[in-house]
Structures are given as C-alpha cells and as structure tokens.
C-alpha positions as CSV (number, residue, x, y, z in Angstrom):
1,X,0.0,0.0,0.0
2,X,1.2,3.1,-0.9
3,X,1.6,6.0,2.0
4,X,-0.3,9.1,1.9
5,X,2.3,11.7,2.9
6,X,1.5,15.4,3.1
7,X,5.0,17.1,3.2
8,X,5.8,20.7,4.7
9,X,9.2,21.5,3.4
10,X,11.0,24.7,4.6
11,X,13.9,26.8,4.6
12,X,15.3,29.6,6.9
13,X,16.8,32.0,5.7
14,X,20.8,31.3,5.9
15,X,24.0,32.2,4.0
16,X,24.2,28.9,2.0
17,X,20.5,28.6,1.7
18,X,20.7,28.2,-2.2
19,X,23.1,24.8,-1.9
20,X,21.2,23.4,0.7
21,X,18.0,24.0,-1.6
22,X,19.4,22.2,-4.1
23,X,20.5,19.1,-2.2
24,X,16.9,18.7,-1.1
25,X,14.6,19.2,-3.6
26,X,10.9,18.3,-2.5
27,X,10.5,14.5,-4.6
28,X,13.7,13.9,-2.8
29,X,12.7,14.7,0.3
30,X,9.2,13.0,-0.5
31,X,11.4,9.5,-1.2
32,X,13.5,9.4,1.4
33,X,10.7,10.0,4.0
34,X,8.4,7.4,2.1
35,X,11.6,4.9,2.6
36,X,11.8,5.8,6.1
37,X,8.3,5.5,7.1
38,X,7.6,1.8,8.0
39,X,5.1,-1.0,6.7
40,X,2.3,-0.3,9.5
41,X,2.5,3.5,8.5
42,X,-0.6,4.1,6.5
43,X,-0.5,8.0,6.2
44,X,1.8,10.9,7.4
45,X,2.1,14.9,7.9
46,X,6.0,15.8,8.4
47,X,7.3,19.0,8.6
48,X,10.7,19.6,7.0
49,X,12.4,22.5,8.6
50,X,16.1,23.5,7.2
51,X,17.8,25.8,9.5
52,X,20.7,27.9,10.4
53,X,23.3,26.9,14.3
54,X,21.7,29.7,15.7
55,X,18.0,28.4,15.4
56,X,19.2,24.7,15.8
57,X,21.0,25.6,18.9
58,X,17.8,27.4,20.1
59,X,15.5,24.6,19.8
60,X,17.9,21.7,21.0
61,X,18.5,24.2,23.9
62,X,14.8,25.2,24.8
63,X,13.6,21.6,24.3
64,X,16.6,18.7,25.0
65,X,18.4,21.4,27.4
66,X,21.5,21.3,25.3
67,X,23.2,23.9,24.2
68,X,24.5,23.4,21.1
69,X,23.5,23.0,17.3
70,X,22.7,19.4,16.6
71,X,22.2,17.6,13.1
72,X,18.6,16.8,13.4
73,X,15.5,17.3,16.3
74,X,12.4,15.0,15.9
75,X,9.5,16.2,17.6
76,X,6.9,13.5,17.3
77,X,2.9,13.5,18.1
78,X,1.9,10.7,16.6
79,X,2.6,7.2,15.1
80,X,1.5,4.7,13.1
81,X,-1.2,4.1,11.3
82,X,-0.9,7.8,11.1
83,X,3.0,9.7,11.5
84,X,2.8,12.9,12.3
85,X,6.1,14.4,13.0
86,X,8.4,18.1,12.8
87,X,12.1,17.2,11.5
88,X,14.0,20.2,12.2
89,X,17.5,19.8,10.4
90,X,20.3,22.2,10.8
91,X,22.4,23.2,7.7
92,X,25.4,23.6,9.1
93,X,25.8,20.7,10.9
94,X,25.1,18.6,8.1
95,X,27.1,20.7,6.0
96,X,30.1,20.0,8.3
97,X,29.3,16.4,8.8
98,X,28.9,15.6,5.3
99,X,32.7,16.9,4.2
100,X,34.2,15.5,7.3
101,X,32.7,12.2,6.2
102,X,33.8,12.6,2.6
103,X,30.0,12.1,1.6
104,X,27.3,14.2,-0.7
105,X,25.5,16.7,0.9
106,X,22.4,15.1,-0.6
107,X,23.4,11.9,0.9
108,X,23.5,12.9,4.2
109,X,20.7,14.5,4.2
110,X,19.0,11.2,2.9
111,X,20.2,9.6,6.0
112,X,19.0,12.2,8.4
113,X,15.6,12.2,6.8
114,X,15.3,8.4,7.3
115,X,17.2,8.7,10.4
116,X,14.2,11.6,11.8
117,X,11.1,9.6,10.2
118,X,12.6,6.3,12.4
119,X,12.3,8.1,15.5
120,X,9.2,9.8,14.3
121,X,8.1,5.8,14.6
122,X,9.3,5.8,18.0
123,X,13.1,4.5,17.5
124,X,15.3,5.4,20.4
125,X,19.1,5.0,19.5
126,X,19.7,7.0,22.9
127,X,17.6,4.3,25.3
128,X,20.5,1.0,25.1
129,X,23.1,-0.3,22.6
130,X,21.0,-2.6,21.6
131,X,17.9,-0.1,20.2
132,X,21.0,1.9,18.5
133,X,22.4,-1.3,16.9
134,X,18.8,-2.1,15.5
135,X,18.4,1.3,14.5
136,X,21.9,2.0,12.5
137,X,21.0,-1.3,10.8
138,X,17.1,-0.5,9.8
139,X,19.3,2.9,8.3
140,X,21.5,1.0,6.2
141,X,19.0,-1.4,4.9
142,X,16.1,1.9,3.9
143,X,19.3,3.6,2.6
144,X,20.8,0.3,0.6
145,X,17.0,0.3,-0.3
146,X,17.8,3.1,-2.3
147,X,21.5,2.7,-3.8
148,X,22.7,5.5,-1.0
149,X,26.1,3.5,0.7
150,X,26.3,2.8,4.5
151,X,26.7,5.6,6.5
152,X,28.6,4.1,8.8
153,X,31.1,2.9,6.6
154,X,34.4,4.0,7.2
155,X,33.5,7.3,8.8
156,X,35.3,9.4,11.3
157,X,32.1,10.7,13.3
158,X,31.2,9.1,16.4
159,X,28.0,7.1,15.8
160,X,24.7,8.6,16.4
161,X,24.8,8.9,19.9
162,X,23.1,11.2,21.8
163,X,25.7,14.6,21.0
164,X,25.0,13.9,17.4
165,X,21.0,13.9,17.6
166,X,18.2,12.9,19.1
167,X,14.5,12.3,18.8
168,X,12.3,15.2,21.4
C-alpha cells in the first residue's frame, strides 16, 4: 500500500540557503521519507524545517536542554497508522558532517531524513546499545533500499549517539 504523505518542506533564511535548496529538492525529500516511514504506516504529515546553528542551537537548547547546534531534532505526536512528526534539520551541521565524512550533501541529508522519520516511529538510539544497533541497521538497509552507501562505513564521526542527535 502506498503512504499518503502530506509534506511541509522549509527553509530559513541562511548564507548557504541556495546549496542546501538544491540538495533537497521536495521528490527527494518525499522519497527518502516514504523509505523511512515503516510498513504499519498508512499516512503521514511531516514538517521539513532547514535551519541555520543559531535556530538549531535554540531549539535543541529550549527543548533537550542542550546547548549546542545538533544535526537533526524529531519532535513526534503521533505514530503509526498515522505519523505525524516536525524534523528540524540544521544546515550547518550537516554541512560540516557531510565533508568530514567525505560524503554528498544530498546523501547525508537522505540519511537524516530516514534517520528523523525512524524516530518519528518511535526509535530510540539513545535508550541501550542494543535499540541503537537495530536502528543504524534499519538505516543502512532503507538507505541500501535506495542505492545511497552505508553511512557508517568508514567514517570518522562518532555514531549517532546522543551529542550527534536525538529524537524530542
């Protein structure tokens, strides 16, 4: 069955706006979430905020208590049958990330989308190893799903632990 997804998809205003723009065009976006949104999922609204440090580091500071610009915040109220979620996703984090990891812009943003639509589901990398392990592997599958290479893969970040993001 196909999901129903009603997409918001928005953009601060920010220096770099125009690159980030075009790493994420909307059917992108519309994919990758689709990939990420899980069998029992029969419809979705997600909100797809792309922001500047100084807004990402006010919402991960008003809302996790941590003071610092993160990749992505999920702030989900409700799951399946019906997702409804706000990814907020902070350009210059990923922008960072993504050369550091020798990767595509576009290809981390893929695996933050998926990454924020799992814990839109409810998945919890932060709550034991185990729920991370399962996690980082549902990634690679979704993103192996759609010829975009493990993101764990020879990378010199730290795993998606809780400094890197976290689901709200």
């Amino acid at each position: 069955m196909a999901i129903d997804l009603t997409l918001s998809l928005q953009f601060a205003k920010f220096a770099d706006v125009t690159r980030h723009r075009a790493a994420l065009p909307r059917h992108a976006v519309t994919k990758y979430l689709k990939h990420g949104l899980l069998a029992d999922v029969e419809s979705a609204e997600i909100t797809v905020r792309i922001v500047d440090a100084e807004e990402g580091q006010a919402l991960n500071a008003s809302y996790r208590k941590k003071d610092y610009a993160t990749n992505v915040l999920t702030f989900d109220y409700s799951q399946a049958p019906h997702v409804a979620a706000d990814l907020v996703l902070c350009a210059p984090v990923i922008a960072k990330e993504a050369k550091e990891n020798k990767k595509t812009l576009a290809a981390h943003y893929a695996h933050l989308l998926v990454h924020g639509a799992l814990h839109a589901q409810g998945f919890d990398h932060e709550t034991s190893d185990a729920d991370a392990d399962a996690m980082e592997a549902l990634e690679i599958q979704i993103l192996a799903d759609m010829g975009i290479a493990n993101p764990y893969k020879d990378k010199t970040e730290v795993k998606l632990k809780p400094k890197s993001q976290s689901k709200v």
